[in-house]
C-alpha positions as CSV (number, residue, x, y, z in Angstrom):
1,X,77.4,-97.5,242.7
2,X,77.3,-101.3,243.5
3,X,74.4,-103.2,241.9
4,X,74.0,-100.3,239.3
5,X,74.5,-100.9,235.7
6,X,77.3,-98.8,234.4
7,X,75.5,-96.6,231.6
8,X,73.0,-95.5,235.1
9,X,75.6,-92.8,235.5
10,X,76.4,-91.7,231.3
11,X,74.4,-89.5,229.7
12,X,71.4,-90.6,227.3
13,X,73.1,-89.4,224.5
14,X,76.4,-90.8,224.9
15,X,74.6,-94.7,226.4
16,X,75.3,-95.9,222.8
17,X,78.9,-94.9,222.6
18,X,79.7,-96.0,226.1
19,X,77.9,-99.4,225.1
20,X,79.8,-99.7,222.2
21,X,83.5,-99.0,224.2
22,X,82.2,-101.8,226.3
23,X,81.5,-104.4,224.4
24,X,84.9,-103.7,223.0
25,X,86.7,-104.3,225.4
26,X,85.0,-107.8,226.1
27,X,85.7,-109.2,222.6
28,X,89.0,-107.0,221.8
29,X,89.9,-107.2,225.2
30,X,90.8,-103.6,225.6
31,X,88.9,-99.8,224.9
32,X,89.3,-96.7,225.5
33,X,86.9,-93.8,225.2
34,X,86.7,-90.2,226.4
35,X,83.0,-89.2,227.0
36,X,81.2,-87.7,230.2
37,X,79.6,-89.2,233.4
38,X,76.6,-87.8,235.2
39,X,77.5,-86.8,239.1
40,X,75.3,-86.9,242.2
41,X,74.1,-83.9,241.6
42,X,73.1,-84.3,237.9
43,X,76.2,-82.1,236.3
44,X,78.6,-84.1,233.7
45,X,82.3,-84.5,233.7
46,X,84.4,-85.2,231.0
47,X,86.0,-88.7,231.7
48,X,88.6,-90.9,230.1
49,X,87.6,-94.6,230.6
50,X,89.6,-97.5,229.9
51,X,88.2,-101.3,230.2
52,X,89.8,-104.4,229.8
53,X,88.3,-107.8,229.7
54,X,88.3,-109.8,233.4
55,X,88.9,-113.5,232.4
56,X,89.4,-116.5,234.9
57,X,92.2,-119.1,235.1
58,X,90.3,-120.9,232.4
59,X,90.5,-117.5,230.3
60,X,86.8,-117.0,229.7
61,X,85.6,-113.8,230.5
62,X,83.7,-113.2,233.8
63,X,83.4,-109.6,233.6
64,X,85.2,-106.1,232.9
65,X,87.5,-103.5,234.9
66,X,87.6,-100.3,233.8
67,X,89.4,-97.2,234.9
68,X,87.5,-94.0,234.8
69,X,89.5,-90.8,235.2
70,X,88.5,-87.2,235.6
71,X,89.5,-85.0,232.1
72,X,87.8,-81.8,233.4
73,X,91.1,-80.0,233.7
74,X,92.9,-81.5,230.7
75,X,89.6,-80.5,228.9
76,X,90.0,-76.5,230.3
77,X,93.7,-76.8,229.3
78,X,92.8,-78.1,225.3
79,X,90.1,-75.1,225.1
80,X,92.8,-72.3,226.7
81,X,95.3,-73.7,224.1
82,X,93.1,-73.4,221.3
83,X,92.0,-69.9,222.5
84,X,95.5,-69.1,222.6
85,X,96.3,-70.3,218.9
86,X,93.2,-68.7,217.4
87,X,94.6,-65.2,219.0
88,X,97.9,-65.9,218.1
89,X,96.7,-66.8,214.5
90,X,94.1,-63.8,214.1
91,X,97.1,-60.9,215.6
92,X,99.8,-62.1,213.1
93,X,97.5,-62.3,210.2
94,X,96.2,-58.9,211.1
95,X,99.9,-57.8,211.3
96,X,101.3,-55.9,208.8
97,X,104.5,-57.6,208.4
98,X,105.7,-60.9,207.5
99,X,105.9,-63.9,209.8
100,X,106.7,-67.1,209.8
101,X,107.8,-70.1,211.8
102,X,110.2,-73.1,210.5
103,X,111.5,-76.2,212.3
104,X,115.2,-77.1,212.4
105,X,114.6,-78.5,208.8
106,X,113.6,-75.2,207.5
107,X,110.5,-76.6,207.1
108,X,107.3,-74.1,207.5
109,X,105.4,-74.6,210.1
110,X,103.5,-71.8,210.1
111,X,103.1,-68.4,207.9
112,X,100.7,-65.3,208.3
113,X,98.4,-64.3,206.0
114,X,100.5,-61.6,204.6
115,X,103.3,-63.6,204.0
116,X,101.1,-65.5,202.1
117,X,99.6,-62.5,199.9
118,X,103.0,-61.1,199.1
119,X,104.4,-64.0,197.6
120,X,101.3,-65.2,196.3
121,X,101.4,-68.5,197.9
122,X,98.2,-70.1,198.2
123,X,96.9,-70.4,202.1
124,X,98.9,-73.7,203.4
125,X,100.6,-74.2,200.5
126,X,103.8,-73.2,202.4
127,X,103.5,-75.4,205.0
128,X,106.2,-78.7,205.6
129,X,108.2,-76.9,202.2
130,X,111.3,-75.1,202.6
131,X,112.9,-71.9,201.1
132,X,114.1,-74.4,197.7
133,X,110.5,-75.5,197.3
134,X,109.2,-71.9,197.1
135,X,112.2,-69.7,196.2
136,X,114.6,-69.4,194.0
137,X,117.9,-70.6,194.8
138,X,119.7,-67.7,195.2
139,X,116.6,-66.3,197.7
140,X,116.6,-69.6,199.6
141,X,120.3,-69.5,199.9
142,X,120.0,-66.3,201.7
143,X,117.6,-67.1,204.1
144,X,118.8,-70.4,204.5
145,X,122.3,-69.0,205.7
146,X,120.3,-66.1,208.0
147,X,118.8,-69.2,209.4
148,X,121.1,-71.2,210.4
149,X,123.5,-68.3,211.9
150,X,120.2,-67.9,214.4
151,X,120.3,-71.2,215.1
152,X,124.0,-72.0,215.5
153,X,124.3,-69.2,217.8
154,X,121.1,-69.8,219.6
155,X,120.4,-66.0,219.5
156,X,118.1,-63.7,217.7
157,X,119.5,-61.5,214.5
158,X,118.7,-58.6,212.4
159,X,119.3,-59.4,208.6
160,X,118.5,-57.3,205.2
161,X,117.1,-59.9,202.8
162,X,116.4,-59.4,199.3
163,X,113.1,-61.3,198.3
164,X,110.9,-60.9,195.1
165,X,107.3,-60.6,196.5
166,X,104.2,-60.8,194.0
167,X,104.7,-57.4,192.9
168,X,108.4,-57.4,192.7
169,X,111.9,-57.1,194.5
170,X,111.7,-56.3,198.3
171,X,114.2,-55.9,200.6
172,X,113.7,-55.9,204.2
173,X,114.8,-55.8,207.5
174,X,113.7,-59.0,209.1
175,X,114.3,-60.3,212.5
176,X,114.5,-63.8,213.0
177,X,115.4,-65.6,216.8
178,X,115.1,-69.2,218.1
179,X,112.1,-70.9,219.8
180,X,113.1,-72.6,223.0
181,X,111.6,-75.6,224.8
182,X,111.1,-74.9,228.2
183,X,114.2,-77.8,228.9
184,X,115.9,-74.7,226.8
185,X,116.9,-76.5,223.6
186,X,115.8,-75.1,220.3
187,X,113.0,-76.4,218.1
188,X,112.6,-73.7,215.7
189,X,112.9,-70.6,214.1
């Protein structure tokens, strides 16, 4: 590595960027980037560099240091995540049935498609809103109270709710439990 320059070993593509991140951290005095480096053997690896400016006791810059850290296993962990989403997203709006998810607020976090269809939301309209900012009061009420019961008792229940869906009053057996943080506290419904 010694007496090389440092975009030697960063792909062509990515020279610019890398060049960029570098000169950045000279006048800034700090960078960051996440891009790849070229190994030995000619393969890439996905790398998160950071770069600072090297100054001397005068405080003019003599150079840069720069941390370069292998990503390749946080990279396979991002893709397995966001395989596991698009699965979980493509089963439950396949799913017949309802389903949702809410934060301690009652805030939506998520919804299905058919929970979507049958109250003729439009798709992502639902999301950060509670029951009061889509149902009437007397339907938010409801699931507002079914809601909290799970969460005060930190255990799942089996409710009948009445709703009024697009084509007109429903009422349904809907389970509802708590999501747990693997430290075991609740974060949502």
């Amino acid at each position: 590595l010694l007496n090389k320059p440092a975009l030697a070993f960063v792909p062509v593509e990515e020279q610019a960027q890398t060049a960029e991140a570098i000169q950045r951290a000279v006048m800034e005095g700090h960078a960051e980037l996440d891009g790849h480096l070229l190994t030995k053997a000619g393969h890439t690896i996905p790398y998160h560099w950071t770069g600072a400016a090297l100054r001397d006791q005068t405080g003019r810059i003599i150079g840069i240091t720069g941390i370069g850290r292998d990503i390749s296993d946080r990279k396979r962990s991002d893709e397995a995540l966001r395989e596991s989403e698009t699965r979980f997203r493509t089963f439950l709006d396949h799913a017949p049935g309802l389903a949702f998810i809410k934060d301690l607020n009652g805030r939506y976090l998520y919804v299905n498609r058919p929970f979507e269809q049958r109250f003729q939301l439009e798709p992502g309209s639902s999301l950060g809103k509670s029951d009061r900012d889509l149902f009437s009061p007397e339907q938010a009420t409801q699931f507002a109270t079914h809601d909290r019961t799970v969460l005060e008792s930190e255990t799942s229940a089996e409710f009948e709710e009445a709703a009024l869906y697009a084509d007109g009053p429903h009422t349904s057996i809907v389970m509802k439990f708590p999501l747990k943080a693997s430290s075991g506290h609740v974060y949502a419904l």
